[in-house]
Structures are given as C-alpha cells and as structure tokens.
N, C-alpha and C positions, 0 to 999 in steps of 0.2 A: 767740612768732613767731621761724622760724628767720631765720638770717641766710645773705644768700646767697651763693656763692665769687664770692670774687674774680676775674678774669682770671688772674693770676699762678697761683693755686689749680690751674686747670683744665687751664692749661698745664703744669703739672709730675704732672699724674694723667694728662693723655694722653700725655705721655713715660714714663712707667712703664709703660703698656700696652704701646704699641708696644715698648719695650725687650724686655719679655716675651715676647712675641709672636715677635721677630727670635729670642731666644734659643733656644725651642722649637723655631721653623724649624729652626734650626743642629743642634742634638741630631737632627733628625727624618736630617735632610742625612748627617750622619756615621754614624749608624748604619745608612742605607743603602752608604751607601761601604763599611762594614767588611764588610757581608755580600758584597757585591762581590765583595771581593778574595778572600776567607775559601774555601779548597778546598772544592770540592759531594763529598763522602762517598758514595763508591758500594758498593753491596754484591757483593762479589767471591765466583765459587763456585772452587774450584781441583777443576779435570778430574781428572777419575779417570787415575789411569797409566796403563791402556789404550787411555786416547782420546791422553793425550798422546805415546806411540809414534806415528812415522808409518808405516804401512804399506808394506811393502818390494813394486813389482809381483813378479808369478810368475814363476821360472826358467823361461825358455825350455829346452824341453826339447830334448836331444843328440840330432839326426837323422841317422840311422844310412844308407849309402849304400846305397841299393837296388840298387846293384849288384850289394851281397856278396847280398842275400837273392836275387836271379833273378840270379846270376852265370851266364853262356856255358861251355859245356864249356869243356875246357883245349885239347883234340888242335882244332887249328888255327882257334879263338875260332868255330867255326860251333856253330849250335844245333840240338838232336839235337828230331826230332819233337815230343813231347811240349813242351818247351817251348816251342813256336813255333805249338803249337795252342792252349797257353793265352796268348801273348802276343798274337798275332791275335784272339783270339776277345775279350782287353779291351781290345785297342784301338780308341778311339774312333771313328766310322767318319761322314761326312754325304754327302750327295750332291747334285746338281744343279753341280757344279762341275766345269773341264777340267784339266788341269795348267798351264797358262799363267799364268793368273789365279792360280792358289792358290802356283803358286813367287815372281811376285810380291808377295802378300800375305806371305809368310813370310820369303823375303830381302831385300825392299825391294829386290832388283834389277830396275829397271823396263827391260825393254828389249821393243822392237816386233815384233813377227810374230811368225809359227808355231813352235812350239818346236824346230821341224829350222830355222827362220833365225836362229836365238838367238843361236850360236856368232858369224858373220859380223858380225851386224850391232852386238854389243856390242866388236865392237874399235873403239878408240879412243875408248871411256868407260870400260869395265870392264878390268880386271884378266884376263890367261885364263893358263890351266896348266893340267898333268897331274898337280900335286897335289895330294889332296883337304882341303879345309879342311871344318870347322862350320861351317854357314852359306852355303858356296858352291852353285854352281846345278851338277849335273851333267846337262850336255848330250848328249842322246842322235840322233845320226845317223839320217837318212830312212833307211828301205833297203823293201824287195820288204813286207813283214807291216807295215809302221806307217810309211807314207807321211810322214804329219805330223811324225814325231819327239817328242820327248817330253822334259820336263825335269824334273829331281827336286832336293830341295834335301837340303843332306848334314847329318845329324841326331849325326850321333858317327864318327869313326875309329877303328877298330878295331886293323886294324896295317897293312902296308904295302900289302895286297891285299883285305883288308876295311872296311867302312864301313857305316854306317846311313843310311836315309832318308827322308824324308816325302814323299809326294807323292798325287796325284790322280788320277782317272781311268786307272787301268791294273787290268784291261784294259780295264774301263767304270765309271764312274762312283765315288762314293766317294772319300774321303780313307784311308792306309793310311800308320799312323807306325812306325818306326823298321822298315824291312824290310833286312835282310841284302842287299849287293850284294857281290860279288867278283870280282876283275880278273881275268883268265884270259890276258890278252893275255903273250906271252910275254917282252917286253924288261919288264911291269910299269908301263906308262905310262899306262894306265886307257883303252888305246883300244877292247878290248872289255872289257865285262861278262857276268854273267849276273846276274838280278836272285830274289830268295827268290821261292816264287810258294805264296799261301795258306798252309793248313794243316798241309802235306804235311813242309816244309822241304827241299822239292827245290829244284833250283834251275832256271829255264826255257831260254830258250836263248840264244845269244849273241850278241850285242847291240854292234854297232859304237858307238862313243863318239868325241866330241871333245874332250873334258875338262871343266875346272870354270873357271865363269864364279866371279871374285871381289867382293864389294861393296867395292871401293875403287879410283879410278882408274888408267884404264890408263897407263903409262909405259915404252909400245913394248917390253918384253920379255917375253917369253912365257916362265912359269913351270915348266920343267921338276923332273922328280922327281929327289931328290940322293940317293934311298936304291939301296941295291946292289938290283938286280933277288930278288925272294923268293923260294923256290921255291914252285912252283905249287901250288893246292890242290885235293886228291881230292875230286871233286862227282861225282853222279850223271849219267850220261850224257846229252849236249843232246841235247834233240830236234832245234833248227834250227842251223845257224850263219848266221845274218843278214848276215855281213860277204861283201862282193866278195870274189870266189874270188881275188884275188891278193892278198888280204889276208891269209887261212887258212894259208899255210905247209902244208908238208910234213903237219902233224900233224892237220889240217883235220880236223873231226870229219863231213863228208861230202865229204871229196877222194876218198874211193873209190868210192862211189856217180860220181862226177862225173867219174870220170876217163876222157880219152878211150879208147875200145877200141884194142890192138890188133892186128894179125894175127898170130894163132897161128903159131908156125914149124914147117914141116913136121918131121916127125922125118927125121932122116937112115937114109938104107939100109944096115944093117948086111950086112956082106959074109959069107957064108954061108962055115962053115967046116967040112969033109969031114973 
C-alpha cells in the first residue's frame, strides 16, 4: 500500500511546475522580442542602366522667323503682286462680323459708337496720336463712300509710311489680316491713307484718317509723329480721293477734274504788217 504525499510534498511539486511554466513563458517572450527588433531582409532587384538614366524632355526646336521666308520686296517694303495673292488667298478669313466689334475684340479698346465716332469720344480714356503703334486702333474718318467710318487695328509697322492691319468688314463682310496700308498724306502724319485692296496689290483710294487710338490712358497730350516726314511712295494711281477738297493740296489727285473753269482770254489782235 502506497503511502500518500504529504502537504509539504505537494507544495514543493506545484512550485516546480509553475516555476517551469514562468520560465517557458520568458524564452517564448524574448524570442518574440528578438525577432522584433531583427531587420525584415528584403529582396532588392538593381535597375538596369537604362531605366536608371532619366530621360532628358526634347529640344525645342529653333524657329526660324517667317519673315526671312515670305520677306517684302526691298524697293520701298510694298509687296509685289504675286506675293499678296498668295498671302491673301492664306489668310484666314470668317464673316458675320462689322469692324467695331472685331477691333474691340482684338485691342481690348472698348469704346462706344460707330467707328467714324471712335476718334471723339475715346478722348479722355484713351491715348490718341499720329503714330502708329501694334495694337493700336486706326481711325478712319466719315467722308461721301463710307459714311460710317471704319476702324482697323495695326498688326506690324513697317516703316514710317507703312503698316499692317487686321480688320473686318471692308468692303463687306469678312475678317482680312495683315493688309498693307500707306500714308500718302504729305507732312507724314497718317491723316490720309490708301489701304492694299485684294489680290491685285493695288492700292484703293484715299482715305482721310484721324489717327491711332492707343490702349493706355489718356494724359491730355496728343501724340504726334517725331519722325522727319519720309518721302512719298510710288503707288498706283487713286481711283478716289475721299478727303475734303481743302484737304487735297495742290497735288490732289482729282483737283483737276474739280477745278473751277475759267474763261478763256481772248487772243490779242496782232497788228498787220505791209
């Protein structure tokens, strides 16, 4: 017959359990911790050399001035037939529009009324003068053929007596870029023109002016031209001259047609000699 444990027995075999037990715990404890801390080993691929260049974007390429390639004759920067039937024929052309609105839209000079009241009523907002800037409005005078007046806005200067323009509706309808205008007026102050007309590279007829409205405030002085008057340039003969006959001078291109008749003077009687 066995004999059975004591008290004291039992209690020193369940303190060796547990002791056990705690220790296990601790090992379990710390080998979690080490894994812990312990770096995670990643698997690295190393880029090929051509991925690891970065790509340079593309050189913008050297844009050559279209000038040089559709350059203006020399002999006094007008354009000789041929080119002005091809530059007309690609410029872009829309219609349903007046010249009011479309000078508007292009120089951001907003001003009220018909374009023969442009002139008046942008003083003392606008900037005005007689010379020609990019971007400024050139104002064209009521007269007998174009009531309304007309306004163009100035697309390049040429030199002192030439310019480019954009504008609409002349003689109907349509938008028409960069057309040839030339002063003709003889101090050079752009009070008349004649403006390019189509295909031809004629030039139409001439054209009383007030000058060029500027987009920047007016400051009560009125912008006169500082260049020496240019000498004139050889156009094809006007059809009209639109300006008031005391505007025309001497050189008027219909002061003869216009001019008053008058009476013939008799011949004198030569004295008969025997």
């Amino acid at each position: 017959m066995r004999a059975r444990p004591t008290g004291a027995t039992t209690l020193m075999i369940r303190t060796a359990l547990l002791g056990s037990a705690l220790m296990l715990a601790c090992i379990q404890c710390v080998s979690q911790a080490q894994a812990a801390t312990q770096p995670v080993k990643t698997q690295t691929t190393k880029a090929p050399a051509a991925q690891a260049h970065v790509a340079q974007p593309p050189r913008a390429p050297l844009i050559r001035a279209a000038a040089a390639q559709t350059a203006r004759p020399q002999a006094h920067g007008l354009v000789n037939k041929a080119v002005a039937k091809n530059r007309v024929a690609a410029a872009p052309r829309s219609y349903g529009i007046s010249c009011v609105p479309y000078a508007r839209m292009v120089s951001g000079i907003t001003v009220a009324g018909n374009a023969w009241q442009w002139w008046d009523n942008a003083s003392g907002t606008y900037a005005r003068g007689k010379r020609p800037e990019v971007g400024s409005v050139l104002a064209f005078r009521s007269n007998y053929a174009m009531r309304l007046g007309h306004v163009a806005v100035v697309s390049q200067v040429i030199n002192g007596r030439e310019i480019l323009i954009n504008h609409a509706n002349w003689p109907r309808g349509g938008v028409w870029r960069d057309v040839a205008v030339v002063d003709v007026s003889a101090a050079n102050d752009w009070s008349a023109v004649r403006v390019e007309r189509g295909q031809s590279a004629d030039f139409g007829s001439v054209y009383p002016v007030n000058g060029f409205i500027y987009n920047r405030p007016d400051n009560g002085i009125m912008e006169a031209s500082t260049r020496v008057p240019a000498p004139q340039v050889a156009l094809n003969p006007a059809p009209r001259d639109l300006r008031p006959a005391a505007e025309r001078g001497w050189q008027g291109y219909d002061e003869v047609a216009e001019a008053p008749a008058r009476p013939r003077a008799k011949p004198a009687r030569q004295r008969a000699h025997h």
